[in-house]
C-alpha positions in Angstrom: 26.6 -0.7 5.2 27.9 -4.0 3.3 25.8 -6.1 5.3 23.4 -8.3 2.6 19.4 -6.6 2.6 17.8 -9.8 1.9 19.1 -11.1 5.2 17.8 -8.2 7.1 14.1 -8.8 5.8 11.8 -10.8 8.4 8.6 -11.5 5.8 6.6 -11.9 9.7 7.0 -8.6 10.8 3.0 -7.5 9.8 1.2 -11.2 10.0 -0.4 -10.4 13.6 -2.5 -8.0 14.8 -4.8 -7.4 11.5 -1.1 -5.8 9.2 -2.2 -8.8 7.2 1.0 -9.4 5.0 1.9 -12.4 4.2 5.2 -14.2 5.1 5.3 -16.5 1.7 8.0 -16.0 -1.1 7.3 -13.2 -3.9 9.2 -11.5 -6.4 9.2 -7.9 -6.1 5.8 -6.8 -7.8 5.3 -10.4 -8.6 1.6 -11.8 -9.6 2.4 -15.1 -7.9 3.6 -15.9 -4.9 3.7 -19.0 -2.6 3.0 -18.9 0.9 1.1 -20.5 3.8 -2.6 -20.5 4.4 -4.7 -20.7 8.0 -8.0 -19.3 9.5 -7.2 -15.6 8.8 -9.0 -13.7 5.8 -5.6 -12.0 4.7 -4.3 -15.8 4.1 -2.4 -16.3 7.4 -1.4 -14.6 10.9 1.5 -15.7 12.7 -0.7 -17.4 15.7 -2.6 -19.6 13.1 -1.7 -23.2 14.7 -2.7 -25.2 11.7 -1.6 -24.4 8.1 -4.9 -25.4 5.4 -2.1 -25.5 2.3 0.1 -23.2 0.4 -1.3 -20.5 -1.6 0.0 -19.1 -5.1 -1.8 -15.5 -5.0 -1.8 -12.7 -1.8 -2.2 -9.5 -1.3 -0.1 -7.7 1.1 -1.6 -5.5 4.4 -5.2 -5.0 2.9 -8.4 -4.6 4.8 -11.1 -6.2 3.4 -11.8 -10.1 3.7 -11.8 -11.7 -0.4 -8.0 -12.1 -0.6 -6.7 -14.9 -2.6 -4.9 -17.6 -1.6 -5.8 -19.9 -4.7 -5.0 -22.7 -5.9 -4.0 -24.3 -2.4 -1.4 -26.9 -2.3 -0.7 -29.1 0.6 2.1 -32.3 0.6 1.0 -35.4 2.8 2.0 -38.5 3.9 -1.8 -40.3 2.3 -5.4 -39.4 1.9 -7.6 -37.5 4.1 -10.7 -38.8 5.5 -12.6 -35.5 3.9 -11.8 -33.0 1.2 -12.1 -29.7 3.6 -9.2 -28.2 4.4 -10.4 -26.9 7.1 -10.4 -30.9 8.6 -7.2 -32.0 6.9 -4.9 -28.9 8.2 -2.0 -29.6 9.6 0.4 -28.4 12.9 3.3 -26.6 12.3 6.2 -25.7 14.5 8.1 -21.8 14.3 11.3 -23.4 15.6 13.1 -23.5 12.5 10.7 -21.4 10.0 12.0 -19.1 7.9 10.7 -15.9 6.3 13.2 -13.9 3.6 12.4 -12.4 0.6 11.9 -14.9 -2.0 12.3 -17.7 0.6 9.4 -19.4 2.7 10.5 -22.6 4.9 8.2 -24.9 7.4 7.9 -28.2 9.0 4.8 -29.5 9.4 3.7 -32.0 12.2 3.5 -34.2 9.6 6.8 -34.5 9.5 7.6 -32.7 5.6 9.4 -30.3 5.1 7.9 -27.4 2.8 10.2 -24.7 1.4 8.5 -22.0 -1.1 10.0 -20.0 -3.6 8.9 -18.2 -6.8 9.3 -16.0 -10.3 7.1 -13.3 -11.4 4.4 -15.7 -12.3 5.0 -18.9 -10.8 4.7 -20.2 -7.1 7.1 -23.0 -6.3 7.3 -25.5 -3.7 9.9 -28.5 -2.8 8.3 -30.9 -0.2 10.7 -33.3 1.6 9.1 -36.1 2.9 9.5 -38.6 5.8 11.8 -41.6 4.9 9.3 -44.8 4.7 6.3 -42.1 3.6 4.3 -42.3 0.5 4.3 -38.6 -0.7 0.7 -36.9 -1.7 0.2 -33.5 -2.7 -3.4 -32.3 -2.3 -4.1 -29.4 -5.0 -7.4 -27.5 -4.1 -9.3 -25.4 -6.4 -12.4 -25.2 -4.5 -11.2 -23.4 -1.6 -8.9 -20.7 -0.7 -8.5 -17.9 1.8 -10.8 -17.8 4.6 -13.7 -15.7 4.0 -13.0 -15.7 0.2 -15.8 -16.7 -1.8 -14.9 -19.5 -5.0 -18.0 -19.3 -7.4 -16.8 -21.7 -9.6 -13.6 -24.1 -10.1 -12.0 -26.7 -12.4 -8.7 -29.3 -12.7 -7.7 -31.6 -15.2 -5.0 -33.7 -15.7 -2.3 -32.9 -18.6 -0.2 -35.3 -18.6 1.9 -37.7 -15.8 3.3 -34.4 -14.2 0.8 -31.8 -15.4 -2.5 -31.0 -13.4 -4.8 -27.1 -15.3 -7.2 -25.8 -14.1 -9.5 -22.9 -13.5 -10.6 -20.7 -10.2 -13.6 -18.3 -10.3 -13.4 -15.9 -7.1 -15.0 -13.1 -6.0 -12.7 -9.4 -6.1 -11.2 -7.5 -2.9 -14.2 -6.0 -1.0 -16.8 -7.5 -2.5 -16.2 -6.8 -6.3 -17.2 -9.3 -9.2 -16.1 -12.6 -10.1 -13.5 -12.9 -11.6 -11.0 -15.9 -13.1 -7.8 -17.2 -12.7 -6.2 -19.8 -14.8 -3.4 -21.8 -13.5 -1.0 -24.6 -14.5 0.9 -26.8 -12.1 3.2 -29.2 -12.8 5.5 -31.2 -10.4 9.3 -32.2 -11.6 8.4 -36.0 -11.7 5.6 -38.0 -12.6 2.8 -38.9 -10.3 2.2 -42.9 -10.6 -1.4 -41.9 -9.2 -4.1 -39.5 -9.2 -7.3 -39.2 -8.2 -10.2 -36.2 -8.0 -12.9 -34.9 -5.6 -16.0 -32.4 -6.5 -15.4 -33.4 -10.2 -13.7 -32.2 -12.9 -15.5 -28.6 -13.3 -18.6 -27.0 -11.4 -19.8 -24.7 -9.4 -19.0 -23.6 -5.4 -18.2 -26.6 -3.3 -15.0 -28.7 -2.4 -13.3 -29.6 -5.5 -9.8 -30.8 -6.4 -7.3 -33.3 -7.3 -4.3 -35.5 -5.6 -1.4 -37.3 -6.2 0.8 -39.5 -5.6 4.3 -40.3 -6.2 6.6 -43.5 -5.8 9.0 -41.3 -3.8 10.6 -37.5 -3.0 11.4 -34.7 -2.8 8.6 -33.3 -4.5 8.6 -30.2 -6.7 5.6 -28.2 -7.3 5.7 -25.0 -10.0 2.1 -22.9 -10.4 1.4 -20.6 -13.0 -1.0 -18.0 -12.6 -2.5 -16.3 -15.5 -5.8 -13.9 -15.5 -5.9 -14.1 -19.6 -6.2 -18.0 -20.3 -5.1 -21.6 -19.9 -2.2 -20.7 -22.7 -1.2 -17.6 -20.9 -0.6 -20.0 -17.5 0.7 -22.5 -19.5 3.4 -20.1 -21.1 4.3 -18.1 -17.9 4.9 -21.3 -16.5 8.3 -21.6 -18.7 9.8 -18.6 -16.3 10.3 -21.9 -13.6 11.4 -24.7 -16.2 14.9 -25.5 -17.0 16.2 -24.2 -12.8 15.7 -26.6 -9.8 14.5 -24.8 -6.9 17.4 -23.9 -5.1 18.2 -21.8 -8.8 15.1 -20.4 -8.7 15.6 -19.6 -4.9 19.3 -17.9 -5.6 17.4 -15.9 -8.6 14.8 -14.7 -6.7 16.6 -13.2 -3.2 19.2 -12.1 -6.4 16.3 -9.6 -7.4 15.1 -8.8 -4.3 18.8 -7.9 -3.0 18.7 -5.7 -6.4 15.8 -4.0 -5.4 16.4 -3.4 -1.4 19.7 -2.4 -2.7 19.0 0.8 -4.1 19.2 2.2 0.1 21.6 1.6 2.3 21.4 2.3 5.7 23.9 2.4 8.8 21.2 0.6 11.3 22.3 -2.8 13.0 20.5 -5.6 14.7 16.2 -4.9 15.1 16.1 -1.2 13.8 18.2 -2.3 10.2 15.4 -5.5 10.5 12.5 -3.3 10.3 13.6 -0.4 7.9 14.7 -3.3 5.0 10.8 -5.4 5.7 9.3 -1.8 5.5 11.4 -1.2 1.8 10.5 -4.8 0.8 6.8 -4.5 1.9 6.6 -1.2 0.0 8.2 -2.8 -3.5 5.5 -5.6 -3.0 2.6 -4.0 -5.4 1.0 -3.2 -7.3 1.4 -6.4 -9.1 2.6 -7.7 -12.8 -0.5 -8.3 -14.5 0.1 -9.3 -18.1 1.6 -12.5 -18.9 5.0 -13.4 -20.4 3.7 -12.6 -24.2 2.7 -9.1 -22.5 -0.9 -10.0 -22.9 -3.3 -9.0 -20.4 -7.2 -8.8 -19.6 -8.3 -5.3 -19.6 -10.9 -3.2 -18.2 -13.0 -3.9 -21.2 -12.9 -7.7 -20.5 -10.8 -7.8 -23.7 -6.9 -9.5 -24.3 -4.5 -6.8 -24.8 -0.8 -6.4 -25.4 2.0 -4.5 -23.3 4.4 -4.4 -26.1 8.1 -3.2 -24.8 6.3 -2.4 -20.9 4.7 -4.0 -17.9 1.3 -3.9 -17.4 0.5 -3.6 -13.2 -2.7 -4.9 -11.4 -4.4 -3.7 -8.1 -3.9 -0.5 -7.0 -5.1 0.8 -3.5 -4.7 4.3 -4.3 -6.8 6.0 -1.8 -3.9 4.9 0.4 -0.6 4.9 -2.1 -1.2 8.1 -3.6 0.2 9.4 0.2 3.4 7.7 0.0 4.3 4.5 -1.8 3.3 6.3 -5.1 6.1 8.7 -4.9 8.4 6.2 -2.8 8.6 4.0 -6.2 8.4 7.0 -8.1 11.9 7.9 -6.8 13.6 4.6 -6.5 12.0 3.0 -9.4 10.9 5.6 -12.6 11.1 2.8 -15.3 8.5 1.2 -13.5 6.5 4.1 -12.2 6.3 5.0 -15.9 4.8 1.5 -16.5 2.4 1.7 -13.7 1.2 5.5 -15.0 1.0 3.6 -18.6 -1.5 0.6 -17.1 -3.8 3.7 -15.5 -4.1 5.0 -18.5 -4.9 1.6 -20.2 -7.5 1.0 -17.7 -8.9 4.6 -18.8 -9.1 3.7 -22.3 -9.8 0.3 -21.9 -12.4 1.2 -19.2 -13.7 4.9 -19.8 -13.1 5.7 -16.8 -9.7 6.0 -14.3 -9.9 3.7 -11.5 -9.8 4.4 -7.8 -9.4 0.6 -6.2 -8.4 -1.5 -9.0 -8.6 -5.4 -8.4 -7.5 -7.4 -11.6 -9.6 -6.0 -14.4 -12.4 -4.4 -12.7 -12.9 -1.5 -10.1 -14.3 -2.0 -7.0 -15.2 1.2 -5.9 -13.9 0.8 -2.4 -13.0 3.5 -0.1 -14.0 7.6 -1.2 -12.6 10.9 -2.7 -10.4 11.3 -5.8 -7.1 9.5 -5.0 -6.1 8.6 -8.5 -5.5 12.5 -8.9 -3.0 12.4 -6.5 -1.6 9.7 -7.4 -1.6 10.1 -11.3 -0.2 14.1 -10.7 2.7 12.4 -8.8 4.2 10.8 -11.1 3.9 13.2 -14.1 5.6 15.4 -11.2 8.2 12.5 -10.9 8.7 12.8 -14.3 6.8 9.1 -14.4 4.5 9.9 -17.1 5.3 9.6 -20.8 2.2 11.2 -22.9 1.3 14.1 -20.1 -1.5 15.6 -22.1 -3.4 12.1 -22.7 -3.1 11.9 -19.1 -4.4 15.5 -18.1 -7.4 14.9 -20.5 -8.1 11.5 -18.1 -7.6 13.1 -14.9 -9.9 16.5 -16.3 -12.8 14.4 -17.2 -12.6 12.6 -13.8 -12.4 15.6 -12.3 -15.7 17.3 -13.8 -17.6 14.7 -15.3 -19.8 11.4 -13.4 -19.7 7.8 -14.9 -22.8 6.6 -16.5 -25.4 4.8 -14.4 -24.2 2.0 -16.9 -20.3 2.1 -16.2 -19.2 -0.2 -13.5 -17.1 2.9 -12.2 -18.2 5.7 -9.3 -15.6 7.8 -10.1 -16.5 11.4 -8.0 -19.9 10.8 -7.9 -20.2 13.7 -5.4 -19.0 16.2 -8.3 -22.7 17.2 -8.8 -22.9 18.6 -5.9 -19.4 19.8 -5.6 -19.3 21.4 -8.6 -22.8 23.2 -8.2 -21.8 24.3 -4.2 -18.0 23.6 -3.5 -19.3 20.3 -1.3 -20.3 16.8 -1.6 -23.3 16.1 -0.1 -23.8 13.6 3.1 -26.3 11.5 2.0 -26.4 7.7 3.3 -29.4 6.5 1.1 -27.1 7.9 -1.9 -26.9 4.5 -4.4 -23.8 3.1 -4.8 -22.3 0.5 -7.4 -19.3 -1.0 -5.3 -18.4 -1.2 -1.3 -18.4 2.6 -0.8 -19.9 5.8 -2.7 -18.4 9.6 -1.7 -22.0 10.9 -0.9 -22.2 8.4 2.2 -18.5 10.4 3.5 -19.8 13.7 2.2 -17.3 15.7 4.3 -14.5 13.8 3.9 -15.1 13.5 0.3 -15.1 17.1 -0.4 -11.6 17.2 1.3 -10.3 14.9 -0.6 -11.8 16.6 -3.9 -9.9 19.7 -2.8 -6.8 18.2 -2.4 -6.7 16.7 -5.8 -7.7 19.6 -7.7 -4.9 21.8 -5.9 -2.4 18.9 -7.2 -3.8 19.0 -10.7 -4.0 22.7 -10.6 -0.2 22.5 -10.7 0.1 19.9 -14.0 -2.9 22.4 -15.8 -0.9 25.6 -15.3 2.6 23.7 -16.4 0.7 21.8 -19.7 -0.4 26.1 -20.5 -4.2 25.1 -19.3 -4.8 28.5 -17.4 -8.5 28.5 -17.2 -8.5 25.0 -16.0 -5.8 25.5 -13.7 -7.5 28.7 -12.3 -11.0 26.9 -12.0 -9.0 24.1 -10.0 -7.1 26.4 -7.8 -10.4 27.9 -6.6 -12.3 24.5 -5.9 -8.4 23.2 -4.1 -9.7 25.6 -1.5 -13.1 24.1 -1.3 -11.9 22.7 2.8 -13.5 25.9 3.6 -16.5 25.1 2.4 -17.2 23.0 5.0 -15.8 25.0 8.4 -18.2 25.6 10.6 -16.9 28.3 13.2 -19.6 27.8 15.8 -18.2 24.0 16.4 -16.2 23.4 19.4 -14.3 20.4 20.9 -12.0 19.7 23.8 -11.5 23.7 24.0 -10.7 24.7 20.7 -13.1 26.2 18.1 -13.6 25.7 14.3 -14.0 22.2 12.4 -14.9 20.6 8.7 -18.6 19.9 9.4 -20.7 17.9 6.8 -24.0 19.3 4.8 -26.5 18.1 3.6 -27.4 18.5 0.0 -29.8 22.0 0.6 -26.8 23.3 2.3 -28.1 23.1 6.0 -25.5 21.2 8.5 -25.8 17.8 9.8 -27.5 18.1 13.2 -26.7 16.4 15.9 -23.0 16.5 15.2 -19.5 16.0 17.2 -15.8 16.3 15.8 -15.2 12.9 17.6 -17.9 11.4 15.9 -18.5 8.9 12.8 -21.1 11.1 10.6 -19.7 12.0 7.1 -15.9 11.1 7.8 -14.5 7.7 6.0 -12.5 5.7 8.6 -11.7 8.7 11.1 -13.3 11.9 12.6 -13.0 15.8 11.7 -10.4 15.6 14.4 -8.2 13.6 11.7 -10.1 15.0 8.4 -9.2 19.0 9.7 -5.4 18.9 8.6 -6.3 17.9 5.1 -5.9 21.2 3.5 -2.0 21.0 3.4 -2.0 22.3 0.2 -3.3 26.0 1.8 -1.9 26.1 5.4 -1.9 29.7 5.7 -5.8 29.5 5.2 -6.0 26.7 7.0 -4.2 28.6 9.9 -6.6 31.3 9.8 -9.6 29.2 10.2 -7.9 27.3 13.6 -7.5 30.5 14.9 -4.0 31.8 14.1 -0.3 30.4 14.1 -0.5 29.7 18.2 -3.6 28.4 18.4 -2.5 25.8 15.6 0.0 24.5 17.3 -1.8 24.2 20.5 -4.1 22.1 18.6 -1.5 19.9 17.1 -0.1 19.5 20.4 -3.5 18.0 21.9 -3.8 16.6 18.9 -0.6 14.4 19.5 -0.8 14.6 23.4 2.6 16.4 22.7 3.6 16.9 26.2 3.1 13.3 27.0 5.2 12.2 23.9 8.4 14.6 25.0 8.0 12.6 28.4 7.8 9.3 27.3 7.8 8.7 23.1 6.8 4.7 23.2 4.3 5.1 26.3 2.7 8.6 24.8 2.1 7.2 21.3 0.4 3.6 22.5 -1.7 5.0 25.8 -2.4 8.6 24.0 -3.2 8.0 20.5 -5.4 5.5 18.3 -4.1 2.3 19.3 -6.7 -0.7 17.4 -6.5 -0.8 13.7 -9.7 -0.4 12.7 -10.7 2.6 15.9 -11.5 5.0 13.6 -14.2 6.5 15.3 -15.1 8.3 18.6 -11.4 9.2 18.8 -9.5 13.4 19.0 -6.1 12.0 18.5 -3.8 10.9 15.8 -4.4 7.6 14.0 -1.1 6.2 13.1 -2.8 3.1 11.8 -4.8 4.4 9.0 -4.1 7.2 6.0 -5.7 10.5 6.4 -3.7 11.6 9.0 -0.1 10.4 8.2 1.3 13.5 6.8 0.0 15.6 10.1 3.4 15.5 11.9 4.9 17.2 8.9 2.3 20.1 9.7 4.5 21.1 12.7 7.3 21.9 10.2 5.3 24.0 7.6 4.0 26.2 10.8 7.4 27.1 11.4 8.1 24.5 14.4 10.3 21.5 12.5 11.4 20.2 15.8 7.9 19.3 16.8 7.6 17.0 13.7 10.9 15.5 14.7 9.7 14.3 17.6 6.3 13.2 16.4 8.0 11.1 13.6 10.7 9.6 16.3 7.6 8.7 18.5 5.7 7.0 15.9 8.6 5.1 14.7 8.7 2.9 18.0 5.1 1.5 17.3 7.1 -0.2 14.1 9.2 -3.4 15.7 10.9 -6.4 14.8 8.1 -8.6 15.3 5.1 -10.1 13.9 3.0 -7.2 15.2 5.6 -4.4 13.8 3.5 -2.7 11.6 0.4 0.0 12.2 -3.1 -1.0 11.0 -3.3 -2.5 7.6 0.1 -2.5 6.0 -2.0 -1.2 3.0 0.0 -2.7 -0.2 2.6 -1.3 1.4 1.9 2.2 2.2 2.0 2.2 5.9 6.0 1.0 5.6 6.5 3.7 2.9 5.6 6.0 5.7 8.1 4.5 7.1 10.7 4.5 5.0 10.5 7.6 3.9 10.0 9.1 7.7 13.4 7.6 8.7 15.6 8.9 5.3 13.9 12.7 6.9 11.9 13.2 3.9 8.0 13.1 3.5 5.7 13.8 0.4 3.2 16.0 1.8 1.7 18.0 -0.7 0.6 16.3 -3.7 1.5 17.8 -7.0 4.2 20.1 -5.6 7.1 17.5 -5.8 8.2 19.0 -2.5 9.5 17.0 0.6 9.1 18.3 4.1 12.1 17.3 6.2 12.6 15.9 9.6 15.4 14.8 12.0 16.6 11.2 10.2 16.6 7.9 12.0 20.5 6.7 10.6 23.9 8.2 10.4 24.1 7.8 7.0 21.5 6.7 4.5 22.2 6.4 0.7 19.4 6.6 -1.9 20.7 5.4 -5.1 18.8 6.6 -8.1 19.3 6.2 -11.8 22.3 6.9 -13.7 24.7 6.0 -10.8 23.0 9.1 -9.0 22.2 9.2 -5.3 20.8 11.2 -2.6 23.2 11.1 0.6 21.6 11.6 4.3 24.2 12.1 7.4 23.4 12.6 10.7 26.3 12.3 13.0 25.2 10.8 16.0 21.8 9.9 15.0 20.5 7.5 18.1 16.8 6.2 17.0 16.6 5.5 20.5 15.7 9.0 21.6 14.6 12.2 20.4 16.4 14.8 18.1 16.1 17.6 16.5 18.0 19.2 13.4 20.4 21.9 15.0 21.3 22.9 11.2 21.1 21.6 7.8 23.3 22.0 4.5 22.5 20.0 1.2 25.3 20.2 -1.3 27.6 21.6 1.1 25.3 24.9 0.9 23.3 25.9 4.4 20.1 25.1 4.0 17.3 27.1 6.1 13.9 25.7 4.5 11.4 22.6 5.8 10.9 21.6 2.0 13.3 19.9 -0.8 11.8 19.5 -4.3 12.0 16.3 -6.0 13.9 17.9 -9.0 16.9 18.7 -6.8 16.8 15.2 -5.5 16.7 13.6 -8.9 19.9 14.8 -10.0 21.6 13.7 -6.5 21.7 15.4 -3.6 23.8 15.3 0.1 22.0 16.4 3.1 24.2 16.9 5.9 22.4 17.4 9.1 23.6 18.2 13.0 21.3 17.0 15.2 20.5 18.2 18.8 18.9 16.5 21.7 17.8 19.9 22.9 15.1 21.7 21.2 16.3 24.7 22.3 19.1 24.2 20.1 16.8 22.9 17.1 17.0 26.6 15.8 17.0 25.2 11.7 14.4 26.5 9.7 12.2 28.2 11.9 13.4 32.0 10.8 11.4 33.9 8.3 11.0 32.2 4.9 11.7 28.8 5.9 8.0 27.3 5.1 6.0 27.5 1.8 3.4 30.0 1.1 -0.1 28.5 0.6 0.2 25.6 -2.7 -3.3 27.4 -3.5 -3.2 31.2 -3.4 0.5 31.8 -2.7 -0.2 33.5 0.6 2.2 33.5 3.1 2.0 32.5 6.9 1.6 35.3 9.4 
C-alpha cells in the first residue's frame, strides 16, 4: 500500500469509446490544462491518428460537442502551406507516450518531442526539436475542439517572448458566447514572428507563429475568464520554475490528493481504481484568478476573498456521487464549491443546474442542484445553512422570469398545482433542455429533491416547509399507472399530460417523457420511499423478481463479464427502447443498492462486482460519458462497499468491497478503515458478517456522521450466498426516508 498513486494513474483509460476524458496534464480542479487535440468533439480519442495542436482548456467525460480546447499550440520544424489545422496536423506514434497525472509526453512524426505539464492556471509545454531543425510554434486562436464554435478571436505580440490574446467560444451544449483571455509566453525570445487572419476579428482561421534561432522550446498559457490582467497575473504561478519543477510540483499535488485512499490492489485493478479517484478530483474547476477575482453570473468581476471560487458543474449527474465523494475526502473544498453556488445565486437570482463559466445552460432536466446543494450541508459542507435553505426553497416553489437566462423547475406550475410535471414537447425552452419536454422523469426527479430538502427544513426548525416537502417527496406515485404492463410484471411511472389524461400510445421501453432512459430505468427513482415503492411493484417478492429481470440476474450469477455486456445497455448513448440496466448513464446507478434496502444485500453484491468488470485498464475503461467524473465516483465509491443512495439522509448502503484493505483518510489525521480478508475482485462475494468499530454490525446503511469521525469496517466475505446471512434479519433496512413506514 506504499506503492506511489500518481504511477498507478493511466490519463487514457476513458479517451475511446465516447468516455471523452482527456489524457493532457491538469492540476487537480485546475482551470488549465494542456493536452492533445484531434478530430473528436471532447478534444481527442485515443484512435485519433493525427494530433491538430495542444490545447490549454478540457472538460473531462462530458456529452455534448462545444468543449474547449483553446488556444491550440503546435511546435514545427517551418511554415505550413495553409493555416487549418485540420491540413497541418501531424502523426504521432503511442510507442513511448505517456499519460500521468500532471504529465503528458508525445513524439510527433515530425520528429519533436512534446511533453505537457501545468498549474492551476497555466498550461505548459517543452518541445524538443530535431538537431539541424528550425523550431516554429504555431499558436491558434481561431480554432479549437472539433465541433466547437469560435465567434470571435484575437493575438498580439507583447514583447520578444510574449504573444495575448483573446478567444470568444460558444458554452457546453449550445450555451452563449463566452470569452477567454489568455497569455503565452515562451522561456526565450522568438527572433521572428508572423500572423494569419489578422490581429482581431470575427470566425475564421486566425493566429500567430514563431520562430526561434534554436531549442528546446518552452511554452506557459494563462487562462483567465475576467481579463487580459487576470491572464497576465495567473501567468506568474509558472514563472521562476523550469518545466521539469513545474512537472515534480504538479504530480507532488496530485500524489497529495490520490493520497487520501490507499488500497491493497496490484497491477490493472490498482490502475483503474487510482484513474477513477483522479478522474473524480478533476472538476468542477478553479474559476477565479490568482487575485480571487472572478466573472459572475451577473457578468460582473467579483472577489473570492480567503476561498476558491469553482466553475462548471454537471450536477444532474454529480449530485449522485462525485458530490458527496468530495464531500468526504475534501470538505475545505466542498465548502468552497457550496460557497460559489450560492454566489452564482446571488450573483445570478437563480441556483444553477448545468453551470458552464458564468452562465447556465439549462442542459439536462429535474432539480439536481437540491440534491446536490442538501448534500453537502449534510456533509457538514455548507457554512451559512439558512442563506442556503432560502436558495434551495425559492427554487423549489418559485419559476424564473421569462427574462432570466435560467429554467430552473419550470414544471413547478404544474407540479405544484397536481403533484406532476406536465409532458409537453411544444413547451418553450431557453437552453438545450426544458423539464416539461421529460414530464415524467421530471416529476421524479422533483420528488427526490424535495424528500432531501425535507430533511435540512425539519433540522433548520422549518416544520411546515418540511411537512409540505415530505408530501410532494412522494409525488413518484403521482405518476403510477397500475393498468401498465411489460415483460410480465405490472405497474410503471407513466407520463400525463397537462389535463391529467395519460400519454397514449405508451410503452415502458419507450422514449416518451423519460430524459436519456425508459420507465424501466426512471421506476427505481423513489429510493427515498421504498416501502411505498414496494407496494406499488406488487410487494417484497415481486420486487425483487423485477430487479432480477431487470439485471438479467440469473445470467450475471453465471457469468458476471458476459451477463453485464450481452444482457444490459451496452452503447453510451442507448437510452431508449431498452428494459435493462444502463450502467453508462445516471438514473439508474444507485439501483444495485435497491437489492440491499429490500432486505437481499447479497444481490447488490453481485450486481456491483458484475458492473465493476465493464471498468478496465484501457482506453475504453470507463461506462458512457465519464461525466466530470461521476461515472468513476461510482466507481470508487462501489469498490470501498459504500454508496450514497438517498440524498439528504447522509446514509451509505454497503456492499461486499473490491480490496482487502482500503483506507479513507479524512481530516484531522482521521480515517475510515475497509478489510475484507480474502477479497478476490475476480469473482463474486458476498458479506458473511460485518463489524464496524469492532461492534457487529447487522444494518445495510452507515451514516456519514459515524464515518466522519473515523470508522473500521471489518467484513467476512463468502463466495456462497447461502452463507451471505449479514443484514437480511428484521431491522436491517431503513423505514421509508418519506413517511417512516417500514417494509413488510
Amino acid at each position: 500500500m506504499t506503492a506511489d498513486p500518481v504511477a498507478s494513474v493511466d490519463t487514457f483509460i476513458g479517451t475511446k469509446d465516447e468516455g471523452n476524458t482527456f489524457p493532457g496534464a491538469s492540476m487537480p480542479f485546475g482551470l488549465a490544462h494542456s493536452g492533445p487535440i484531434g478530430s473528436h468533439y471532447a478534444g481527442w480519442r485515443y484512435d485519433d491518428p493525427v494530433i491538430r495542436g495542444f490545447g490549454h482548456f478540457f472538460l473531462s467525460g462530458a456529452g455534448c460537442w462545444e468543449q474547449g480546447g483553446l488556444v491550440s499550440i503546435l511546435p514545427t520544424t517551418g511554415l505550413p502551406r495553409t493555416f487549418d489545422h485540420r491540413s497541418y496536423a501531424v502523426g504521432y506514434a503511442h510507442d513511448g507516450e505517456v499519460g500521468r497525472p500532471g504529465d503528458y509526453r508525445v513524439r510527433l512524426a515530425s520528429g519533436i518531442a512534446v511533453e505537457s505539464t501545468a498549474t492551476t492556471r497555466v498550461g505548459v509545454e517543452r518541445f524538443a526539436f530535431p538537431a539541424g531543425s528550425t523550431p516554429h510554434v504555431l499558436v491558434n486562436v481561431g480554432q479549437a475542439n472539433d465541433r466547437e464554435p469560435v465567434f470571435a478571436s484575437s493575438v498580439r505580440v507583447v514583447d520578444d517572448r510574449t504573444l495575448a490574446g483573446t478567444v470568444v467560444a460558444q458554452a457546453f451544449c449550445g450555451g452563449r458566447p463566452y470569452t477567454t483571455y489568455f497569455t503565452t509566453r515562451f522561456d526565450r525570445p522568438f527572433r521572428a514572428t508572423g500572423n494569419w487572419g489578422g490581429a482581431e476579428g470575427g470566425a475564421g482561421l486566425r493566429g500567430q507563429w514563431v520562430r526561434f534561432d534554436g531549442g528546446p522550446v518552452t511554452a506557459a498559457t494563462a487562462l483567465s475568464h475576467v481579463d487580459a490582467e487576470g491572464a497576465a497575473k495567473n501567468l506568474g504561478e509558472a514563472d521562476g520554475r523550469s518545466f521539469d519543477e513545474l512537472r515534480a510540483a504538479a504530480q507532488e499535488a496530485w500524489r497529495r490528493e490520490l493520497s487520501s485512499v490507499e488500497v491493497s490492489a496490484e497491477g490493472d485493478d490498482r490502475t483503474v481504481f487510482y484513474t477513477a479517484l483522479y478522474h473524480a478530483l478533476l472538476q468542477p474547476l478553479t474559476g477565479n484568478d490568482v487575485d480571487g477575482r472572478y466573472r459572475g453570473f451577473d457578468g460582473r468581476v467579483h472577489t473570492a476573498d480567503g476561498w476558491t471560487y469553482h466553475e462548471y458543474f454537471s450536477l444532474w449527474d454529480t449530485y449522485r456521487a462525485q458530490n458527496q465523494l468530495l464531500a468526504l475526502l475534501r470538505p475545505e473544498r466542498a465548502r468552497d464549491i457550496a460557497r460559489s453556488l450560492l454566489a452564482i445565486h446571488e450573483q445570478g437570482g437563480w441556483l444553477p443546474r448545468w453551470a458552464y463559466a458564468n452562465q447556465e445552460t439549462n442542459t439536462m432536466t429535474g432539480d439536481p442542484v437540491t440534491p446536490f446543494l442538501v448534500d453537502l450541508w449534510r456533509f457538514g459542507a455548507v457554512e451559512e445553512p439558512e442563506r442556503a435553505y432560502r436558495a434551495l426553497w425559492r427554487n423549489a416553489t418559485g419559476v424564473p422570469p421569462a427574462s432570466s437566462p435560467f429554467e430552473g423547475r419550470a414544471g413547478n406550475p404544474s407540479y405544484l398545482r397536481a403533484g406532476f410535471v406536465q409532458h409537453d414537447k411544444a413547451f418553450p425552452k431557453k437552453g438545450q433542455d426544458v423539464d416539461p419536454h421529460h414530464g415524467a422523469s421530471a416529476t421524479l426527479e422533483y420528488a427526490l429533491a424535495d424528500s432531501s430538502l425535507a430533511v435540512m427544513a425539519a433540522a433548520l426548525g422549518h416544520e411546515d416547509d418540511a411537512e409540505v416537502l415530505r408530501a410532494r417527496g412522494l409525488n413518484y406515485r403521482v405518476l403510477w399507472d397500475d393498468s401498465v404492463s411489460d415483460r410480465g410484471f405490472t405497474g410503471f411511472p407513466r407520463p400525463r399530460l397537462g389535463d391529467g389524461r395519460w400519454l397514449t400510445p405508451y410503452t415502458p421501453q419507450g422514449s416518451e417523457g423519460f430524459h436519456e432512459g425508459t420507465a424501466w430505468q426512471y421506476q427505481w427513482l423513489a429510493q427515498q420511499d421504498v416501502p411505498g415503492l414496494v407496494a406499488r411493484l406488487g410487494g417484497r417478492a415481486a420486487a425483487l423478481a423485477r430487479l432480477d429481470d431487470f439485471f438479467a440476474f440469473p445470467d450475471l450469477l453465471a457469468d458476471p463479464a458476459r451477463a453485464v455486456r450481452e444482457k444490459w445497455v451496452v452503447g453510451p448513448y442507448d437510452y431508449y427502447d431498452q428494459f435493462r440496466y444502463n450502467p453508462n448513464n445516471e438514473p439508474d446507478l444507485h439501483v444495485p443498492w435497491m437489492y440491499a434496502l429490500l432486505g437481499q444485500p447479497w444481490r447488490t453484491s453481485a450486481v456491483v462486482r458484475a458492473a465493476q468488470t465493464l471498468f478496465v485498464a484501457a482506453p475504453n475503461g470507463v461506462t458512457g460519458n465519464d461525466d466530470l467524473g461521476q461515472m468513476s465516483a461510482w466507481y470508487v465509491l462501489s469498490a470501498l462497499g459504500l454508496y450514497p443512495v438517498v440524498p439528504g439522509s447522509g446514509d451509505f448502503v454497503l456492499n461486499a468491497p473490491r480490496f482487502e484493505r482500503a483506507v479513507v483518510r479524512l481530516a484531522d489525521d482521521r480515517a475510515i478503515t475497509v478489510t475484507a480478508a480474502g477479497a478476490d475482485p475476480s469473482r463474486l462475494q458476498y458479506v458473511r458478517s460485518l463489524h464496524v468499530d469492532g461492534e457487529p454490525w447487522d444494518a445495510v446503511r452507515l451514516n456519514v456522521d459515524r464515518l466522519r469521525r473515523g470508522a473500521v469496517l471489518d467484513h467476512v466475505l463468502t463466495d456462497d450466498p447461502a452463507e451471505a446471512t449479514w443484514a437480511t434479519g428484521p431491522g436491517a433496512v431503513p423505514p421509508s426516508y418519506v413517511t417512516g413506514e417500514h417494509l413488510s
